[in-house]
VEXGUZA-808780 format. One line per field, with one value per residue (C-alpha): residue number from 1; residue in three letters; x, y, z. Coordinates in Angstrom, 3 decimals. Each point is the difference from the previous one (the first is absolute). Layout:
i <- (NUM,...)
aa <- (ALA,...)
u <- (X,...)
v <- (Y,...)
w <- (Z,...)
END
This chain:
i <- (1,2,3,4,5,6,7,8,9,10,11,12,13,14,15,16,17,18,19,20,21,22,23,24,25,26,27,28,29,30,31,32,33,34,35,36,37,38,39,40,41,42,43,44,45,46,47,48,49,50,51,52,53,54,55,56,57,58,59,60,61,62,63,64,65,66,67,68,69,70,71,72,73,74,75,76,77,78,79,80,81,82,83,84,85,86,87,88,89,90,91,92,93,94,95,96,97,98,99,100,101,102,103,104,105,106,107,108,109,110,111,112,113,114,115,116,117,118,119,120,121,122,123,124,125,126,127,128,129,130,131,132,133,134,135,136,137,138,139,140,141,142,143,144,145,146,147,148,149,150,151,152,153,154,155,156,157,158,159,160,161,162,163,164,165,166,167,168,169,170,171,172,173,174,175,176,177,178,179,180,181,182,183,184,185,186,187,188,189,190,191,192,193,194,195,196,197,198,199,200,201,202,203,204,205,206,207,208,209,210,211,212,213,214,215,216,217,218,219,220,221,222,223,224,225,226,227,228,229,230,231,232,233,234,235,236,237,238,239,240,241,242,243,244,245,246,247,248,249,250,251,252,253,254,255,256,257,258,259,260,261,262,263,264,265,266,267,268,269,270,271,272)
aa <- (UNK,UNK,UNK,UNK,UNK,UNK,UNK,UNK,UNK,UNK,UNK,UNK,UNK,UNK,UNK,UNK,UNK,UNK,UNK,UNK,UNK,UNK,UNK,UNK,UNK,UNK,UNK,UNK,UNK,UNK,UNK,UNK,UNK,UNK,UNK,UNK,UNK,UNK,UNK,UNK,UNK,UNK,UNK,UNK,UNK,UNK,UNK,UNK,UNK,UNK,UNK,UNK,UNK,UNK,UNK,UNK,UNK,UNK,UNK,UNK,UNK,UNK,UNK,UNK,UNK,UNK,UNK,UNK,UNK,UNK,UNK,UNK,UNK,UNK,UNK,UNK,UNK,UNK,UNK,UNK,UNK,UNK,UNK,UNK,UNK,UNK,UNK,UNK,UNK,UNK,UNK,UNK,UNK,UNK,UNK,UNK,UNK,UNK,UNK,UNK,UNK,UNK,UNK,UNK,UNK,UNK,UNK,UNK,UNK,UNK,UNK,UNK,UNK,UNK,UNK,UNK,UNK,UNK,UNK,UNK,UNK,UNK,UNK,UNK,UNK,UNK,UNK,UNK,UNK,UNK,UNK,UNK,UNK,UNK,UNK,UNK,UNK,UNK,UNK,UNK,UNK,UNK,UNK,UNK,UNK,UNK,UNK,UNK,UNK,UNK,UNK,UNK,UNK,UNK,UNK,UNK,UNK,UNK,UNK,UNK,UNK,UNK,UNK,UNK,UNK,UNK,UNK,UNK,UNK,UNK,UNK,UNK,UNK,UNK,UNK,UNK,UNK,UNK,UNK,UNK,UNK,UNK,UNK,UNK,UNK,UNK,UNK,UNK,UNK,UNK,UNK,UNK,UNK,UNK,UNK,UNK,UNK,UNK,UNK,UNK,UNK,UNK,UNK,UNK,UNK,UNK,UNK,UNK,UNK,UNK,UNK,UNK,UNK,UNK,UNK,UNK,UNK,UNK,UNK,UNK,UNK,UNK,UNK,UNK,UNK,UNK,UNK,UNK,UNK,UNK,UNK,UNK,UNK,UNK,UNK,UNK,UNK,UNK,UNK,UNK,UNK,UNK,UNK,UNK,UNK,UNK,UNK,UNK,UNK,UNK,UNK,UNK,UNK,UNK,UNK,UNK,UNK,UNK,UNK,UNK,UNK,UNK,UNK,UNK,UNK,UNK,UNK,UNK,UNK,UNK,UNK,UNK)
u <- (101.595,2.174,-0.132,-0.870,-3.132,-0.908,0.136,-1.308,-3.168,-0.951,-1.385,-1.526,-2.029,-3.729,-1.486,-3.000,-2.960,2.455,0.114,1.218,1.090,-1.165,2.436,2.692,0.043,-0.416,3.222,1.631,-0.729,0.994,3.314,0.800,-1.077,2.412,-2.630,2.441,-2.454,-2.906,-2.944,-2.499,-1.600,-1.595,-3.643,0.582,0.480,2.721,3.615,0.751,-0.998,2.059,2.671,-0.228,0.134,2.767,2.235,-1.083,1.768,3.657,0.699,2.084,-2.005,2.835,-1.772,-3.217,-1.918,-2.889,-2.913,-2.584,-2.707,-1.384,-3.890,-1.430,-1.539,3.878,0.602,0.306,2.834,-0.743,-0.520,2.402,3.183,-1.195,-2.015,3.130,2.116,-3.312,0.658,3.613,-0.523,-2.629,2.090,2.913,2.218,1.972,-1.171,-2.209,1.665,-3.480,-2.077,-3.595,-2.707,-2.634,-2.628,-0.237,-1.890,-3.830,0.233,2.536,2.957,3.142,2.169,-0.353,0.529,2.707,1.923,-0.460,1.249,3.649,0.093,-0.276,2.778,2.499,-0.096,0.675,-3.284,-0.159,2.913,-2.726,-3.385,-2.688,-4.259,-2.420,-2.987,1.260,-1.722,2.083,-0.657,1.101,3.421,0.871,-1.065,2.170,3.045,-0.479,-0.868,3.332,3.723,-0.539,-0.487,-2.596,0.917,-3.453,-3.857,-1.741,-3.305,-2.440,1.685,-1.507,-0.310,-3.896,0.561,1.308,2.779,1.620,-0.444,2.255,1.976,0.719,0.477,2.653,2.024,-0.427,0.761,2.254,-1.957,-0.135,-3.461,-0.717,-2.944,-2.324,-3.219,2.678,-2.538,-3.133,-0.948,-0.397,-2.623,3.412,-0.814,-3.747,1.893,1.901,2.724,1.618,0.284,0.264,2.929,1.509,-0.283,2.886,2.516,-1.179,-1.278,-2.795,-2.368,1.294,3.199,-0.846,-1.887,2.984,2.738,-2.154,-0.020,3.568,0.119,-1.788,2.566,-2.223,1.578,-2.456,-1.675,-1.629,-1.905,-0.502,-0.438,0.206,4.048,-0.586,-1.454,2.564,2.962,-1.784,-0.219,3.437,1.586,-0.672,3.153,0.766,-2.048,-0.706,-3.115,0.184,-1.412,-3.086,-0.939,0.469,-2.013,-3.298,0.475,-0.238,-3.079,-1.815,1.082,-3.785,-2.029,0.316,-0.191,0.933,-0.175,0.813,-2.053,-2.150,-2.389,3.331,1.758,-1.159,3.375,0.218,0.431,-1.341,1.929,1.158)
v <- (102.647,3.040,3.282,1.569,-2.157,0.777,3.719,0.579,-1.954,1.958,2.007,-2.056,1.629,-2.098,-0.785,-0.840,0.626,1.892,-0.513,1.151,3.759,0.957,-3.220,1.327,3.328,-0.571,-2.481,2.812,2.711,-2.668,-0.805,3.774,0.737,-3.034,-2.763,-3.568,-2.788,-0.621,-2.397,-1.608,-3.729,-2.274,1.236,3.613,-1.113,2.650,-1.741,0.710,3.635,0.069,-1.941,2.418,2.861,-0.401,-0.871,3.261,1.834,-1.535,-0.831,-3.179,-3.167,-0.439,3.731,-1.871,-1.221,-2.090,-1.459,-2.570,-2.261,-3.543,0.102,-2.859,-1.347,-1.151,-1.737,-3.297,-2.279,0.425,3.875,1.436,0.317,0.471,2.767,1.500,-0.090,1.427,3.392,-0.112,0.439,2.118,2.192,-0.175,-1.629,-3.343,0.326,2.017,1.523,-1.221,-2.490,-0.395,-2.163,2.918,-1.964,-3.274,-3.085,-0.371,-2.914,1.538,-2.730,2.218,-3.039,-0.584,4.060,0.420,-2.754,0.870,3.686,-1.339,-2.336,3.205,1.914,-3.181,-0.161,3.415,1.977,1.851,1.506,0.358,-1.413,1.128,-0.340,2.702,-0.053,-2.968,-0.208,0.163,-4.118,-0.382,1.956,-2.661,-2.788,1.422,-0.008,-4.096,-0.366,1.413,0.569,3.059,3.023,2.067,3.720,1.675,-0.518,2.805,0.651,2.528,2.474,3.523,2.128,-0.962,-3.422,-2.200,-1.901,-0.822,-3.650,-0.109,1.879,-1.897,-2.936,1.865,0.523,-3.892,-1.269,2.517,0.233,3.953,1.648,2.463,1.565,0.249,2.942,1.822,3.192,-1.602,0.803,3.471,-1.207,1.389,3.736,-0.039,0.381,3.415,-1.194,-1.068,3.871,0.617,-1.697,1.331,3.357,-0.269,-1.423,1.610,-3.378,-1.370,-2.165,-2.748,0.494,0.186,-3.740,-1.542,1.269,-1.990,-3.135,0.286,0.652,-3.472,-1.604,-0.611,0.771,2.541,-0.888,2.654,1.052,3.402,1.554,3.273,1.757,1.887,-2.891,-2.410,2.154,0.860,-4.222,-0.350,2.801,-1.338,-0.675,3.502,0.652,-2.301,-0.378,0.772,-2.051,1.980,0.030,-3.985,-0.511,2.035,-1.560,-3.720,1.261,0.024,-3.732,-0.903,2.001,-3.840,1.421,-3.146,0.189,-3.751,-2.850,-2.971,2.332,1.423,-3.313,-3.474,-0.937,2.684,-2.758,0.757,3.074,0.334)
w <- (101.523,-0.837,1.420,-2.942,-0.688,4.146,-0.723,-3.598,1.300,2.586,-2.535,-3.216,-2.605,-0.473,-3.836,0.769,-1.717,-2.689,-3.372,-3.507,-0.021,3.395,1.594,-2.385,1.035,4.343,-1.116,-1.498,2.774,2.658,-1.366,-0.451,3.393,1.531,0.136,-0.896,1.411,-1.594,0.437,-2.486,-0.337,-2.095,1.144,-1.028,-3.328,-0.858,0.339,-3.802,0.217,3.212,-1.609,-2.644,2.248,2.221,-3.443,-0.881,3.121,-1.344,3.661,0.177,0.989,3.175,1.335,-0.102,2.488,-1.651,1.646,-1.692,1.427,-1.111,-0.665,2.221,-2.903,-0.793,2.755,-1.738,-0.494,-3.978,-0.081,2.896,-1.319,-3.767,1.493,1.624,-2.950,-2.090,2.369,-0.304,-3.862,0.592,2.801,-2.729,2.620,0.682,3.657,2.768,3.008,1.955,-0.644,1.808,0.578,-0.794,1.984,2.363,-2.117,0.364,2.743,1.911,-0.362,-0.936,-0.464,-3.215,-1.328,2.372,-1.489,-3.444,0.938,1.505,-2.910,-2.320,2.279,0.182,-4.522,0.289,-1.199,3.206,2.362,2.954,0.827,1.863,0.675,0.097,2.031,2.187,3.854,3.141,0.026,-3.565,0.739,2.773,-1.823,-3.563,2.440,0.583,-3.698,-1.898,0.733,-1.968,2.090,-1.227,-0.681,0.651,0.602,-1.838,1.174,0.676,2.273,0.887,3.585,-0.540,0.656,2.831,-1.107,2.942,0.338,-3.562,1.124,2.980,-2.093,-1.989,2.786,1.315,-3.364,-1.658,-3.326,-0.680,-0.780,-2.701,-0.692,-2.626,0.025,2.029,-0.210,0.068,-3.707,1.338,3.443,2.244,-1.342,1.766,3.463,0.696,2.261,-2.846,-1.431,3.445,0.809,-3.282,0.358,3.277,-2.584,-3.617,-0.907,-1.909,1.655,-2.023,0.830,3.444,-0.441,-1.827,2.400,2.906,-2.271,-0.439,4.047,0.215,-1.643,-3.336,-3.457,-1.891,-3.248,-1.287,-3.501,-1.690,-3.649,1.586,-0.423,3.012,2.449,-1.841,1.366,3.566,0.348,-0.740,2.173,3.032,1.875,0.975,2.860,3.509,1.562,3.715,2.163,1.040,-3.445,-0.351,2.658,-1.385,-2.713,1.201,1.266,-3.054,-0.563,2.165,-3.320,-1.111,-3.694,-2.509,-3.769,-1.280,1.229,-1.483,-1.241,-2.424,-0.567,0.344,1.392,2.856,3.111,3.339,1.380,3.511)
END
Protein backbone atom coordinates (compact mmCIF):
# COMPACT_ATOMS: atom_id res chain seq x y z
CA UNK A 1 0.00 0.00 0.00
CA UNK A 2 1.70 3.27 -1.04
CA UNK A 3 2.09 6.27 0.87
CA UNK A 4 0.18 8.22 -1.24
CA UNK A 5 -2.97 6.00 -1.09
CA UNK A 6 -2.28 6.05 3.17
CA UNK A 7 -2.44 9.84 3.09
CA UNK A 8 -4.99 10.88 0.37
CA UNK A 9 -7.44 8.54 2.38
CA UNK A 10 -7.38 10.00 5.43
CA UNK A 11 -9.61 12.28 3.96
CA UNK A 12 -12.21 10.66 1.22
CA UNK A 13 -15.07 12.54 -0.14
CA UNK A 14 -18.70 10.30 0.42
CA UNK A 15 -21.50 10.03 -2.68
CA UNK A 16 -24.00 8.88 -1.03
CA UNK A 17 -27.38 9.56 -1.41
CA UNK A 18 -26.11 12.02 -4.45
CA UNK A 19 -27.25 12.05 -7.66
CA UNK A 20 -27.42 13.82 -11.12
CA UNK A 21 -26.43 17.60 -10.89
CA UNK A 22 -26.26 17.93 -7.20
CA UNK A 23 -23.40 14.67 -7.18
CA UNK A 24 -21.78 16.53 -10.11
CA UNK A 25 -21.38 19.65 -8.61
CA UNK A 26 -20.15 18.38 -4.58
CA UNK A 27 -17.56 16.32 -7.20
CA UNK A 28 -16.61 19.44 -8.69
CA UNK A 29 -16.27 21.63 -5.42
CA UNK A 30 -14.35 18.65 -3.80
CA UNK A 31 -11.78 18.29 -6.40
CA UNK A 32 -11.22 22.13 -6.46
CA UNK A 33 -10.96 22.25 -2.84
CA UNK A 34 -8.14 19.19 -2.83
CA UNK A 35 -10.52 16.26 -2.22
CA UNK A 36 -8.57 13.06 -4.54
CA UNK A 37 -10.32 9.92 -2.83
CA UNK A 38 -13.61 9.36 -3.34
CA UNK A 39 -16.17 6.74 -2.28
CA UNK A 40 -19.40 5.38 -3.92
CA UNK A 41 -21.00 1.65 -4.28
CA UNK A 42 -23.25 -0.37 -6.00
CA UNK A 43 -26.21 0.42 -3.42
CA UNK A 44 -26.07 4.18 -3.95
CA UNK A 45 -26.85 3.64 -7.36
CA UNK A 46 -24.65 6.57 -8.69
CA UNK A 47 -21.16 5.05 -9.99
CA UNK A 48 -21.88 6.39 -13.63
CA UNK A 49 -22.74 9.87 -12.44
CA UNK A 50 -19.64 9.57 -10.24
CA UNK A 51 -17.74 8.10 -13.02
CA UNK A 52 -18.95 10.88 -14.94
CA UNK A 53 -18.00 13.35 -12.44
CA UNK A 54 -14.60 12.79 -11.49
CA UNK A 55 -13.80 12.63 -15.60
CA UNK A 56 -15.15 15.91 -15.46
CA UNK A 57 -12.36 17.34 -12.93
CA UNK A 58 -9.45 16.29 -15.76
CA UNK A 59 -7.44 14.94 -12.80
CA UNK A 60 -5.43 11.92 -13.94
CA UNK A 61 -6.91 8.51 -12.85
CA UNK A 62 -3.10 7.77 -11.05
CA UNK A 63 -4.27 11.11 -8.55
CA UNK A 64 -7.28 9.07 -7.79
CA UNK A 65 -8.14 7.35 -5.02
CA UNK A 66 -11.42 5.35 -5.84
CA UNK A 67 -13.51 3.46 -3.52
CA UNK A 68 -16.53 1.02 -4.56
CA UNK A 69 -18.50 -1.61 -2.66
CA UNK A 70 -20.19 -5.02 -3.78
CA UNK A 71 -24.05 -5.08 -2.95
CA UNK A 72 -24.54 -8.34 -0.88
CA UNK A 73 -27.04 -9.32 -3.21
CA UNK A 74 -23.73 -10.06 -5.55
CA UNK A 75 -22.14 -12.17 -3.54
CA UNK A 76 -22.49 -15.12 -5.81
CA UNK A 77 -20.03 -17.10 -7.68
CA UNK A 78 -22.19 -16.11 -10.98
CA UNK A 79 -22.72 -12.31 -10.20
CA UNK A 80 -19.42 -11.19 -8.18
CA UNK A 81 -16.96 -10.45 -10.50
CA UNK A 82 -19.47 -9.48 -13.43
CA UNK A 83 -20.80 -7.12 -10.85
CA UNK A 84 -17.29 -5.69 -10.25
CA UNK A 85 -16.42 -5.17 -13.74
CA UNK A 86 -20.28 -3.66 -14.20
CA UNK A 87 -18.80 -0.65 -11.69
CA UNK A 88 -15.56 -0.47 -13.30
CA UNK A 89 -17.48 0.54 -16.57
CA UNK A 90 -19.71 2.36 -14.71
CA UNK A 91 -16.74 4.21 -12.53
CA UNK A 92 -15.04 4.67 -16.12
CA UNK A 93 -12.01 2.80 -14.81
CA UNK A 94 -9.91 -0.47 -15.48
CA UNK A 95 -9.64 -0.80 -11.65
CA UNK A 96 -10.68 0.60 -7.97
CA UNK A 97 -8.02 1.74 -5.56
CA UNK A 98 -10.52 0.00 -2.71
CA UNK A 99 -12.68 -2.50 -2.97
CA UNK A 100 -15.35 -3.41 -0.07
CA UNK A 101 -17.64 -5.82 1.08
CA UNK A 102 -20.39 -2.99 1.81
CA UNK A 103 -22.09 -5.42 4.25
CA UNK A 104 -21.42 -9.03 5.94
CA UNK A 105 -23.95 -11.86 4.16
CA UNK A 106 -27.37 -12.54 5.83
CA UNK A 107 -26.12 -15.83 7.75
CA UNK A 108 -23.06 -14.45 8.84
CA UNK A 109 -20.44 -16.88 6.96
CA UNK A 110 -17.88 -14.34 5.34
CA UNK A 111 -16.02 -17.11 3.61
CA UNK A 112 -17.54 -17.20 0.69
CA UNK A 113 -17.56 -12.96 -0.02
CA UNK A 114 -14.17 -12.74 1.23
CA UNK A 115 -12.92 -15.09 -1.30
CA UNK A 116 -14.63 -13.72 -4.14
CA UNK A 117 -13.14 -10.15 -3.10
CA UNK A 118 -9.18 -11.46 -3.28
CA UNK A 119 -10.17 -13.30 -6.38
CA UNK A 120 -11.30 -9.79 -7.86
CA UNK A 121 -7.88 -8.08 -6.46
CA UNK A 122 -5.48 -11.08 -7.74
CA UNK A 123 -7.24 -10.53 -11.88
CA UNK A 124 -6.52 -7.16 -11.27
CA UNK A 125 -10.03 -5.25 -10.83
CA UNK A 126 -8.99 -3.94 -7.53
CA UNK A 127 -5.42 -2.63 -6.17
CA UNK A 128 -6.86 -2.93 -2.41
CA UNK A 129 -9.69 -4.68 -0.66
CA UNK A 130 -11.50 -4.04 2.22
CA UNK A 131 -15.20 -4.77 4.33
CA UNK A 132 -17.43 -2.28 5.76
CA UNK A 133 -19.45 -2.86 8.70
CA UNK A 134 -17.45 -6.04 9.74
CA UNK A 135 -17.62 -6.97 13.86
CA UNK A 136 -14.52 -7.16 16.00
CA UNK A 137 -15.11 -11.27 15.56
CA UNK A 138 -15.41 -11.01 11.83
CA UNK A 139 -11.96 -8.97 11.59
CA UNK A 140 -10.11 -11.97 13.36
CA UNK A 141 -11.77 -14.50 11.60
CA UNK A 142 -11.08 -12.39 7.79
CA UNK A 143 -7.35 -12.58 8.91
CA UNK A 144 -7.56 -16.74 8.92
CA UNK A 145 -9.73 -16.57 5.79
CA UNK A 146 -7.35 -14.66 3.08
CA UNK A 147 -3.62 -13.96 2.49
CA UNK A 148 -4.86 -10.68 1.41
CA UNK A 149 -4.55 -8.06 4.02
CA UNK A 150 -7.43 -6.00 4.19
CA UNK A 151 -6.84 -2.17 3.87
CA UNK A 152 -9.82 -0.85 6.01
CA UNK A 153 -13.17 -1.72 7.88
CA UNK A 154 -15.48 1.22 7.32
CA UNK A 155 -18.12 1.45 9.71
CA UNK A 156 -20.15 3.67 11.65
CA UNK A 157 -17.75 5.86 13.54
CA UNK A 158 -18.84 9.09 15.50
CA UNK A 159 -17.80 10.61 19.26
CA UNK A 160 -21.62 9.48 20.02
CA UNK A 161 -20.84 6.04 19.83
CA UNK A 162 -18.57 3.52 21.57
CA UNK A 163 -16.39 2.01 19.22
CA UNK A 164 -13.79 0.84 21.18
CA UNK A 165 -14.06 -2.84 21.03
CA UNK A 166 -13.29 -2.23 16.93
CA UNK A 167 -11.04 -0.42 17.55
CA UNK A 168 -9.26 -2.71 19.70
CA UNK A 169 -9.58 -5.25 17.10
CA UNK A 170 -7.86 -2.92 14.64
CA UNK A 171 -4.95 -2.70 16.54
CA UNK A 172 -4.85 -6.77 17.23
CA UNK A 173 -5.38 -7.44 13.66
CA UNK A 174 -3.91 -4.55 11.75
CA UNK A 175 -6.97 -3.93 9.46
CA UNK A 176 -7.36 0.06 9.56
CA UNK A 177 -10.87 1.58 10.39
CA UNK A 178 -12.55 4.38 8.60
CA UNK A 179 -15.54 5.83 9.31
CA UNK A 180 -18.68 6.34 7.79
CA UNK A 181 -21.67 9.01 9.49
CA UNK A 182 -18.44 10.67 10.69
CA UNK A 183 -20.89 13.68 11.97
CA UNK A 184 -23.76 11.88 12.90
CA UNK A 185 -26.02 13.19 9.99
CA UNK A 186 -25.91 16.37 11.95
CA UNK A 187 -27.06 14.46 15.85
CA UNK A 188 -23.07 15.71 16.90
CA UNK A 189 -24.34 19.54 16.61
CA UNK A 190 -27.16 18.98 19.58
CA UNK A 191 -24.12 18.93 22.13
CA UNK A 192 -22.11 22.32 22.66
CA UNK A 193 -18.74 20.97 23.53
CA UNK A 194 -18.29 20.47 20.15
CA UNK A 195 -18.57 24.53 19.40
CA UNK A 196 -17.05 24.61 22.56
CA UNK A 197 -14.02 23.01 21.94
CA UNK A 198 -13.85 24.94 18.62
CA UNK A 199 -13.99 28.17 19.62
CA UNK A 200 -10.09 27.59 21.52
CA UNK A 201 -8.71 26.76 18.00
CA UNK A 202 -11.15 28.84 15.39
CA UNK A 203 -12.66 25.57 14.45
CA UNK A 204 -15.96 24.33 13.49
CA UNK A 205 -17.53 21.78 15.50
CA UNK A 206 -17.07 19.47 12.70
CA UNK A 207 -13.79 20.04 12.38
CA UNK A 208 -13.30 19.63 15.87
CA UNK A 209 -15.20 15.89 15.52
CA UNK A 210 -13.10 14.86 12.49
CA UNK A 211 -9.68 15.91 13.91
CA UNK A 212 -10.59 13.35 17.01
CA UNK A 213 -11.44 10.62 14.41
CA UNK A 214 -8.29 11.21 12.75
CA UNK A 215 -6.68 11.22 16.52
CA UNK A 216 -8.25 7.65 16.78
CA UNK A 217 -6.47 6.50 14.06
CA UNK A 218 -9.77 6.27 11.72
CA UNK A 219 -9.59 7.68 8.11
CA UNK A 220 -12.58 10.32 7.71
CA UNK A 221 -15.33 9.84 5.19
CA UNK A 222 -17.33 12.55 5.06
CA UNK A 223 -20.41 14.01 2.73
CA UNK A 224 -21.51 17.59 1.95
CA UNK A 225 -23.28 19.67 -0.96
CA UNK A 226 -22.51 22.66 0.97
CA UNK A 227 -18.92 24.73 -0.59
CA UNK A 228 -18.35 26.07 2.71
CA UNK A 229 -18.78 22.74 4.98
CA UNK A 230 -17.07 20.83 1.95
CA UNK A 231 -13.83 22.93 2.49
CA UNK A 232 -14.17 23.10 6.55
CA UNK A 233 -14.22 18.87 6.23
CA UNK A 234 -11.30 18.87 4.24
CA UNK A 235 -9.04 21.40 6.13
CA UNK A 236 -8.53 19.56 8.92
CA UNK A 237 -4.90 18.81 9.37
CA UNK A 238 -3.85 22.16 10.58
CA UNK A 239 -4.69 22.21 14.06
CA UNK A 240 -4.04 19.35 17.13
CA UNK A 241 -6.35 18.52 19.63
CA UNK A 242 -4.80 18.71 23.10
CA UNK A 243 -5.30 16.25 25.24
CA UNK A 244 -7.79 17.83 27.66
CA UNK A 245 -9.94 18.34 24.85
CA UNK A 246 -9.62 14.50 23.68
CA UNK A 247 -10.50 13.44 26.76
CA UNK A 248 -14.09 15.44 27.04
CA UNK A 249 -14.65 14.36 24.12
CA UNK A 250 -14.41 10.49 24.67
CA UNK A 251 -16.80 11.33 27.17
CA UNK A 252 -19.62 11.71 25.04
CA UNK A 253 -18.81 8.20 23.49
CA UNK A 254 -21.52 6.71 26.69
CA UNK A 255 -24.64 9.07 24.74
CA UNK A 256 -24.74 5.48 22.95
CA UNK A 257 -26.30 7.45 19.88
CA UNK A 258 -26.35 4.81 16.70
CA UNK A 259 -27.91 5.58 13.35
CA UNK A 260 -27.61 2.14 11.24
CA UNK A 261 -29.05 -1.00 12.63
CA UNK A 262 -31.58 -3.84 11.54
CA UNK A 263 -34.27 -1.51 11.68
CA UNK A 264 -32.08 0.50 8.49
CA UNK A 265 -30.65 -2.56 6.76
CA UNK A 266 -31.58 -6.11 6.90
CA UNK A 267 -27.93 -7.03 6.79
CA UNK A 268 -26.68 -4.82 9.78
CA UNK A 269 -25.11 -8.00 12.00
CA UNK A 270 -25.12 -7.87 15.68
CA UNK A 271 -22.83 -4.92 16.76
CA UNK A 272 -20.46 -5.07 19.61
Amino acid sequence: MSIYYEKTYQRCFGTFPLKGKVLFDAIQHASNIGYRAYDTAQMYENEMQTGEALEATGIKRSNLCLATKVHPDNFSDQRFIDSVEESLKALRTDYVDVLLLHWPPIGGDIAPSLKLLEKAKNIGLARNIGVSNYTAKMMYDAKEIIETPLVTNQIEFHPLLNQDVLLNASVETGIPLSSYCSLARGEVFKYPIFSKIGEKYDKSPAQVILSWILHKGVSVNTMSTNPKNIEENFNILNFTLNNIDINNIEKMKDTGFRIVGEDLVPWAPEWD
